[in-house]
N, C-alpha and C positions, 0 to 999 in steps of 0.2 A: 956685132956683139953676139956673141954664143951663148944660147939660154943653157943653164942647166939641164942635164937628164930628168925627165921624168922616173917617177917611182913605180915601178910597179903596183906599189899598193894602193895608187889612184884608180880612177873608173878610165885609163890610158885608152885609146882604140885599140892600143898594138897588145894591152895584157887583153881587153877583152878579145882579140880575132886569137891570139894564144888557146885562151880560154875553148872557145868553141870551136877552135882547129880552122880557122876563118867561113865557116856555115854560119848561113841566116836565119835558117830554120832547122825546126826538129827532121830529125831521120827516118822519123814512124809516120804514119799516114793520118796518123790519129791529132784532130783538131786539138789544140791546147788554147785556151783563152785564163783569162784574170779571173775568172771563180772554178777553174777544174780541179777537182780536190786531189791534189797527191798524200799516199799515205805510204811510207816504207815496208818492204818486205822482211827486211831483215839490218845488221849492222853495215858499217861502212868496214870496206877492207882495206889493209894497212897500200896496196897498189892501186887503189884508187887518187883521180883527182882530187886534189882539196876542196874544191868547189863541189863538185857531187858528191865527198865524205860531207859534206857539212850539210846538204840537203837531205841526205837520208837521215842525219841526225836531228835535224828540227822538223823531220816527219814522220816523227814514233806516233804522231796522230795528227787527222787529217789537216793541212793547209793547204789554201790557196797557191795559186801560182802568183797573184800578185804579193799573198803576205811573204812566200819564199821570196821573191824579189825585194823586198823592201828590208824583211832581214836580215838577206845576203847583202845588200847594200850593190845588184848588180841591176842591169837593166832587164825587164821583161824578156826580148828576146834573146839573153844571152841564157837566162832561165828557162824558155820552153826549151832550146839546141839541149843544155844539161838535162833537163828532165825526161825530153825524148832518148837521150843516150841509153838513161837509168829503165826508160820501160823497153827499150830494143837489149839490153842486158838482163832485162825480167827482175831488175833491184827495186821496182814500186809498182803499185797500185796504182790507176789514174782511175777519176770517173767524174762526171758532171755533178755539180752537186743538185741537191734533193730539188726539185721543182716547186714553188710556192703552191700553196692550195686553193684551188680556184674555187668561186661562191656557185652553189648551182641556181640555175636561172633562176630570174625573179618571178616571172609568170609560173614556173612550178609552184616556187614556196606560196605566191598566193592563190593560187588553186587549192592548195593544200590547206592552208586557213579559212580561205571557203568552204570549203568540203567539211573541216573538222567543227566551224558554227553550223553546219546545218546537222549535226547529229544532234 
């Protein structure tokens, strides 16, 4: 019995190695993980891929690589392959995002409490 064709417009293996020209990974040397902020440079051009027009468009300000992936509705690594294309074309911004702020030691701060009862 013969299944129907697949649609394109599912999550297919065959549209996504399409998608990413059959690569696993980005083309740039530069780590991409699930909190690297991508922010676009500029618009998407009318000979771009659809899938990269549509990341520069939902990244007029900064998101994630996993929120791209969740709203492109593709998988992580079919999104870092896209988004390394868009920074080896110089179309975005990549950077890690802001590092949480860490407490300074406790033995200072109560050094510093002692110090400041004893004036």
């Amino acid at each position: 019995m013969n299944e129907p064709p697949t649609s394109w417009e599912d999550g297919s293996p065959e549209r996504l190695y399409v998608i990413t020209g059959g690569r696993s990974g980005p083309s740039t040397a530069v780590h991409l993980d699930l909190v690297t902020l991508v922010v676009a440079k500029g618009p998407a051009r009318p000979e771009m891929q659809p899938e990269q027009a549509a990341i520069l468009r939902m990244c007029q300000s900064p998101l994630s690589v996993a929120e791209i992936a969740a709203y492109a509705g593709l998988p992580v690594s079919v999104v870092t392959v896209l988004v390394g294309d868009l920074m080896a074309a110089q179309r975005v911004y990549v950077r890690p995002p802001i590092p949480a702020a860490q407490l300074p030691d406790l033995a200072l701060i109560e050094a510093v409490i002692n110090g400041l009862q004893k004036l």
